[in-house]
MARMINU-249674 format. One record per residue: residue number from 1; residue in one letter; x, z negated, y negated of N, C-alpha, C in turn. Coordinates in pm, 1 decimal. Each point is the difference from the previous one (the first is absolute). Example, Ala and Ser with C-alpha at 12.3 -4.5 7.8 and 13.67 -1.06 7.14 Angstrom:
# MARMINU-249674
1 / A / 1319.0 / -780.0 / 569.0 / -89.0 / 0.0 / -119.0 / 90.0 / 0.0 / -120.0 .
2 / S / -35.0 / 72.0 / -105.0 / 82.0 / -6.0 / -119.0 / -77.0 / -73.0 / -109.0 .
//
This chain:
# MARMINU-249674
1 / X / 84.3 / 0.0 / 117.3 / -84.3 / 0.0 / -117.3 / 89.4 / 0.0 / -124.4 .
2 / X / -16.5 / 80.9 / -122.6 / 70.5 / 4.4 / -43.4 / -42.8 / -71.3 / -159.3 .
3 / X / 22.8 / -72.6 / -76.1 / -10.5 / -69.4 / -110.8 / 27.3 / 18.3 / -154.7 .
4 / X / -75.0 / 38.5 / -89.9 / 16.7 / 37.2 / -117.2 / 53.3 / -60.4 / -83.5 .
5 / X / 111.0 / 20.1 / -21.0 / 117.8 / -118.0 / -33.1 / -10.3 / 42.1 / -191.2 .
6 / X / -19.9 / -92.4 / -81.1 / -10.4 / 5.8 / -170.9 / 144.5 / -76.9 / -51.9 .
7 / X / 47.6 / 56.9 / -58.8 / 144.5 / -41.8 / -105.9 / -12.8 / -139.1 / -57.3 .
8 / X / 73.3 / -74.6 / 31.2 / -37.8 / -72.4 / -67.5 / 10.0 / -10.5 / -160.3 .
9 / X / 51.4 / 59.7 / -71.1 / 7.1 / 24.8 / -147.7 / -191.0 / 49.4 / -23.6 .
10 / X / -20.6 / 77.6 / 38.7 / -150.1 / 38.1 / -37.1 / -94.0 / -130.0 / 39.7 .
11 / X / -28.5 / -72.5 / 120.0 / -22.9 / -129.9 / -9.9 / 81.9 / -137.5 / -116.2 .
12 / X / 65.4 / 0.6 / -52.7 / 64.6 / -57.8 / -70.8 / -46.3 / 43.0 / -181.6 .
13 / X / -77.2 / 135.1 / -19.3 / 18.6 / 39.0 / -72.9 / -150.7 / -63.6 / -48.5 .
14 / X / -70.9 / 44.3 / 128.6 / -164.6 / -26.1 / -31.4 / -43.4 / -157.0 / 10.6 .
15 / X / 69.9 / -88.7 / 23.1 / 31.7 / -127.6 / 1.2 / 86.4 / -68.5 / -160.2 .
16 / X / 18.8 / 101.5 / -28.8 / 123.0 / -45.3 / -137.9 / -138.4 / 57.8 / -129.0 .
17 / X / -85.4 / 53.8 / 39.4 / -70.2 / 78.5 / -92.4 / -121.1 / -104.8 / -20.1 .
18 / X / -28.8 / -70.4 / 126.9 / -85.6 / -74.1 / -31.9 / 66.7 / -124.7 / -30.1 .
19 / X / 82.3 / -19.1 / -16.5 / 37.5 / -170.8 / -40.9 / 55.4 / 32.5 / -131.8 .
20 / X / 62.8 / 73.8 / -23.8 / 94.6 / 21.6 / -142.6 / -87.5 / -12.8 / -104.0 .
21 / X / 16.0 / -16.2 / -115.1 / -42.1 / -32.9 / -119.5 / -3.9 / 112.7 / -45.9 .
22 / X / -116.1 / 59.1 / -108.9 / -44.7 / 148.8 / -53.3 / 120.8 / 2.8 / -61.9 .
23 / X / 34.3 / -106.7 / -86.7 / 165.6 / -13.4 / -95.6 / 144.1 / 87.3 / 85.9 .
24 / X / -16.4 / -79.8 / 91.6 / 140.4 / -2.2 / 47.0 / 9.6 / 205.4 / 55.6 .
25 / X / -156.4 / 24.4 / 70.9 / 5.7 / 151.4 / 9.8 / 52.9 / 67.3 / -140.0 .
26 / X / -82.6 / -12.9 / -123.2 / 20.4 / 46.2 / -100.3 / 144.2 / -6.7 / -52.7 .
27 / X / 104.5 / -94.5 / 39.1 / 136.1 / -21.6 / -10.9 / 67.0 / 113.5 / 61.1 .
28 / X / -56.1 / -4.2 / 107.8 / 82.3 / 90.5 / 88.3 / -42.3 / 139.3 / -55.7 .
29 / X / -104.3 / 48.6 / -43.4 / 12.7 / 149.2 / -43.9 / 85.8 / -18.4 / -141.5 .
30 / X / -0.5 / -117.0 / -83.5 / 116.8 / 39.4 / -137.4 / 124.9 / -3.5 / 54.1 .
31 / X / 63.9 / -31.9 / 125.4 / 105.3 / -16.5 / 25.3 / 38.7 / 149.9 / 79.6 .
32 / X / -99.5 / 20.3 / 29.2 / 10.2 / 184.1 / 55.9 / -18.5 / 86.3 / -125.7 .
33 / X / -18.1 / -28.7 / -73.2 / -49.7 / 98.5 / -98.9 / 136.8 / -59.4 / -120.4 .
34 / X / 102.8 / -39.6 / -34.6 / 26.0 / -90.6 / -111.4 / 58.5 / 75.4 / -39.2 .
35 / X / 140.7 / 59.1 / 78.4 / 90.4 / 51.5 / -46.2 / -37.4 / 148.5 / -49.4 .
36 / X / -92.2 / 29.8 / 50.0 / -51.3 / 185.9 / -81.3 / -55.1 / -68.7 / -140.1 .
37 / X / -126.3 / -75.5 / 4.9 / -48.6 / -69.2 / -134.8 / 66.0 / -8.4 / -53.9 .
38 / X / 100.3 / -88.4 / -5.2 / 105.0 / -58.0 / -84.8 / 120.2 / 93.2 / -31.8 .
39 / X / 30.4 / 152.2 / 35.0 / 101.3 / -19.7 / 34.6 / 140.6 / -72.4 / -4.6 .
40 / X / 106.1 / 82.2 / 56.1 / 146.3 / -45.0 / 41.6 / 17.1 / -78.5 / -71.3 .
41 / X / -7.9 / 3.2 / -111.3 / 121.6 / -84.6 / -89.5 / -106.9 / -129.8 / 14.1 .
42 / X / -100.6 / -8.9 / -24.7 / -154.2 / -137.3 / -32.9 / 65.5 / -66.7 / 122.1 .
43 / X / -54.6 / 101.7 / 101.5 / 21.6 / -49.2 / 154.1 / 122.6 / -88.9 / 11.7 .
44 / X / 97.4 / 46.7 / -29.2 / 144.5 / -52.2 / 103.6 / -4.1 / -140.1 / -107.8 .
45 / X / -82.4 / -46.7 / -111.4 / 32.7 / -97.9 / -79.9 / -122.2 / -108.7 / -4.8 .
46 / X / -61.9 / 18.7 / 94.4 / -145.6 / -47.1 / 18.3 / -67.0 / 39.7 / 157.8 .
47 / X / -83.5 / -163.3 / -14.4 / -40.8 / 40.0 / 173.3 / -200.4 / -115.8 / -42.0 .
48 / X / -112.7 / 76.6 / 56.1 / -98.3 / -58.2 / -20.0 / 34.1 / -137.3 / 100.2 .
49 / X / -60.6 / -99.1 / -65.8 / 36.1 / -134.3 / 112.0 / -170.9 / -69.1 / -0.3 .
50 / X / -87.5 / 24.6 / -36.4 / -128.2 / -77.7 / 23.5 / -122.9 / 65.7 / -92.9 .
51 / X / -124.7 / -21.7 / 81.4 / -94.8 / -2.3 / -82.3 / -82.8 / -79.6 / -72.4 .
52 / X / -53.8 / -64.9 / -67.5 / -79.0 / -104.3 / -69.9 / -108.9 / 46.7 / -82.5 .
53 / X / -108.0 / -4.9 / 106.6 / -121.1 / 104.5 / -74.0 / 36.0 / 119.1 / -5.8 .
54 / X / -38.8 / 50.3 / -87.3 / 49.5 / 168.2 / -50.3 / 96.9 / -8.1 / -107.4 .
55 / X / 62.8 / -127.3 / 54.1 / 186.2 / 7.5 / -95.6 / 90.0 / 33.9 / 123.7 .
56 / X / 126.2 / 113.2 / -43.1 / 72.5 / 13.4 / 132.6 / 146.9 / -73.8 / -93.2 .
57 / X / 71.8 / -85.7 / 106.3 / 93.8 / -72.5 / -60.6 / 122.3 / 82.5 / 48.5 .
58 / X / 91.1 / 49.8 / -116.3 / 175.7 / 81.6 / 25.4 / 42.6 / -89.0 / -18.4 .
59 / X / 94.0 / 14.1 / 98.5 / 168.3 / -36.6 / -21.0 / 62.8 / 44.8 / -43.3 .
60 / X / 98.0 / 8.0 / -90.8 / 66.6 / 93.8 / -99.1 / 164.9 / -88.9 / 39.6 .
61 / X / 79.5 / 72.1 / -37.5 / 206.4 / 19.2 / 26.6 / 6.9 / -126.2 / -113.0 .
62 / X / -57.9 / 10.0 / -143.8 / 86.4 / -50.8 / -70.7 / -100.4 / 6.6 / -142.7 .
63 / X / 27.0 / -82.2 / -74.1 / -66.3 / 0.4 / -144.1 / -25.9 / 92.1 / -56.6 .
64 / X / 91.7 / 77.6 / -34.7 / 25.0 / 130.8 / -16.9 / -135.9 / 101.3 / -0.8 .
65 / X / 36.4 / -19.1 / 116.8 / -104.9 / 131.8 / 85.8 / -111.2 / -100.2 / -7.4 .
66 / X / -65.6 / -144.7 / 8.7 / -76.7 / -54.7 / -13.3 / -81.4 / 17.5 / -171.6 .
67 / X / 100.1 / 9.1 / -87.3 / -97.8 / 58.5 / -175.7 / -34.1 / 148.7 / 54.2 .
68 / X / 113.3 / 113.6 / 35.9 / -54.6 / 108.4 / 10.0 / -128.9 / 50.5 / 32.6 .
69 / X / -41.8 / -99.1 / 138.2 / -59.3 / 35.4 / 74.7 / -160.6 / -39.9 / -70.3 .
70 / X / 22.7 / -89.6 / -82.6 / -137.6 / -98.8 / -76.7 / -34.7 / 146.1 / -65.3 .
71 / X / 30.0 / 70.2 / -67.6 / 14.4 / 85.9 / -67.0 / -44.0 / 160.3 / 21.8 .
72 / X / -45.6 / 39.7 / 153.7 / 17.0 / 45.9 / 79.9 / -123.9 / -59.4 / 121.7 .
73 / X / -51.0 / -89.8 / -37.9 / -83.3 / -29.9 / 94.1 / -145.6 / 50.0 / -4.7 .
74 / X / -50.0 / 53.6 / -53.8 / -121.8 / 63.1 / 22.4 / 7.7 / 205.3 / 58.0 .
75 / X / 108.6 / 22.0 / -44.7 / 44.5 / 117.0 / 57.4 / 4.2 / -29.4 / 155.6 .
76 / X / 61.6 / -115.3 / 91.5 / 55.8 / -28.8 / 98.8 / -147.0 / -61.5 / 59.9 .
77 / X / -91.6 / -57.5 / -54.3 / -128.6 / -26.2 / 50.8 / -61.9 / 139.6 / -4.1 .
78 / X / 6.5 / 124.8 / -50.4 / -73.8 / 124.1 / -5.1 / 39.0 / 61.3 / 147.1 .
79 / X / 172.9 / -28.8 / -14.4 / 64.7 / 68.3 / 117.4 / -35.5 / -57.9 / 106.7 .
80 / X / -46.1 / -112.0 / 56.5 / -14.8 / -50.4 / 126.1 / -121.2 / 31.0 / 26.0 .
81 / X / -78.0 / -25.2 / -84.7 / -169.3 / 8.3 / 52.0 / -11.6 / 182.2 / -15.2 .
82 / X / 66.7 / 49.1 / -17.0 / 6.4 / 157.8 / -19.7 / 55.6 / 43.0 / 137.2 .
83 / X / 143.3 / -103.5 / 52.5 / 20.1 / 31.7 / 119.1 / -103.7 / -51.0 / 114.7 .
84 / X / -40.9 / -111.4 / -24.8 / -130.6 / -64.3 / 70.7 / -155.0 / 57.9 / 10.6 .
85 / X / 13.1 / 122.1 / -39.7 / -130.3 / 53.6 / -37.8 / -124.7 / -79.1 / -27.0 .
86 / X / 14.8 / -133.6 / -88.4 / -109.3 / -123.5 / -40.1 / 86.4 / -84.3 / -102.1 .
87 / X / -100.1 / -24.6 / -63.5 / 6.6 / -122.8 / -85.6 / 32.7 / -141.2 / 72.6 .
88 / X / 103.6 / -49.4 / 39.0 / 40.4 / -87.0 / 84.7 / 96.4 / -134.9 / -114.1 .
89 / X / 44.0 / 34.2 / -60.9 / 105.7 / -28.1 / -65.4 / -65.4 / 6.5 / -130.9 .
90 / X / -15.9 / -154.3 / -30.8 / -50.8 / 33.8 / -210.2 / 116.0 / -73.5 / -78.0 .
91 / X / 95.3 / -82.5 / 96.5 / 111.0 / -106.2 / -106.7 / 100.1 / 25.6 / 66.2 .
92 / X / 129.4 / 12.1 / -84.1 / 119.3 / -50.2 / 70.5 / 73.6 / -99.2 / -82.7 .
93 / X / 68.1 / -79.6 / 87.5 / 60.0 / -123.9 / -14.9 / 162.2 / 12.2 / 62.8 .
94 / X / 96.7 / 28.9 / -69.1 / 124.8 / -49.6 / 28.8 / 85.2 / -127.7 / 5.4 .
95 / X / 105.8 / 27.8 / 130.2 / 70.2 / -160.5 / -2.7 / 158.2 / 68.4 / 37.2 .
96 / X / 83.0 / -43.2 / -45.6 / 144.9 / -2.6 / 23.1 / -5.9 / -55.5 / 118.1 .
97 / X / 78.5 / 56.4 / 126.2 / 16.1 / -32.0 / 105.5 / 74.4 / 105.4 / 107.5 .
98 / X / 89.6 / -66.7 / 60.4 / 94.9 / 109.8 / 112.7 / -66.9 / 141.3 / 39.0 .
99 / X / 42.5 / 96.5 / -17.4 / -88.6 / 135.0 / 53.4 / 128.6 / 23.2 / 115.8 .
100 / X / -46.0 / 31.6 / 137.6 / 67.9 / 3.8 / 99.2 / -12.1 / 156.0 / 32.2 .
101 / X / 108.0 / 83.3 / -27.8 / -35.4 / 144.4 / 26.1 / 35.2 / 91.0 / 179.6 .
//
């Protein structure tokens, strides 16, 4: 007799879909989507680290790039929810903190 054997990644997946938090999904598509949004240069100096409501919280390299970016932030809310095809994203909130590339 022979037995219909399922991956376990696809069981794992439909199990992760129902427990995960709508947030934490929504993380995972800005983290697939960041570096085109943002591009290269945004990207390699910044990494999304949380959501809080419809605030998404960056990590940014350095002060620096932390004023730039204040400056620059409603362009970068156009670009995500543009890459997101939805209004997902209405605030952003930056913090100085390690970006691990």
């Amino acid at each position: 007799m022979k037995k219909n054997l399922t991956h376990i990644s696809s069981i794992l997946d439909t199990a992760l879909k129902d427990l995960r938090p709508a947030k934490d999904t929504e993380m995972t598509l800005i983290w697939a989507l960041w570096n085109r949004a943002m591009g290269e240069t945004v990207a390699r100096e910044t990494r999304p680290a949380a959501f809080m409501g419809n605030t998404l919280i960056v990590n940014v390299s350095c002060s620096a790039w932390l004023q730039h970016l204040n400056f620059s932030k409603h362009e970068m809310i156009r670009n995500i929810n543009c890459a997101l095809e939805r209004d997902m994203v209405k605030e952003i909130r930056f913090k100085i903190a390690a970006i691990h590339n």
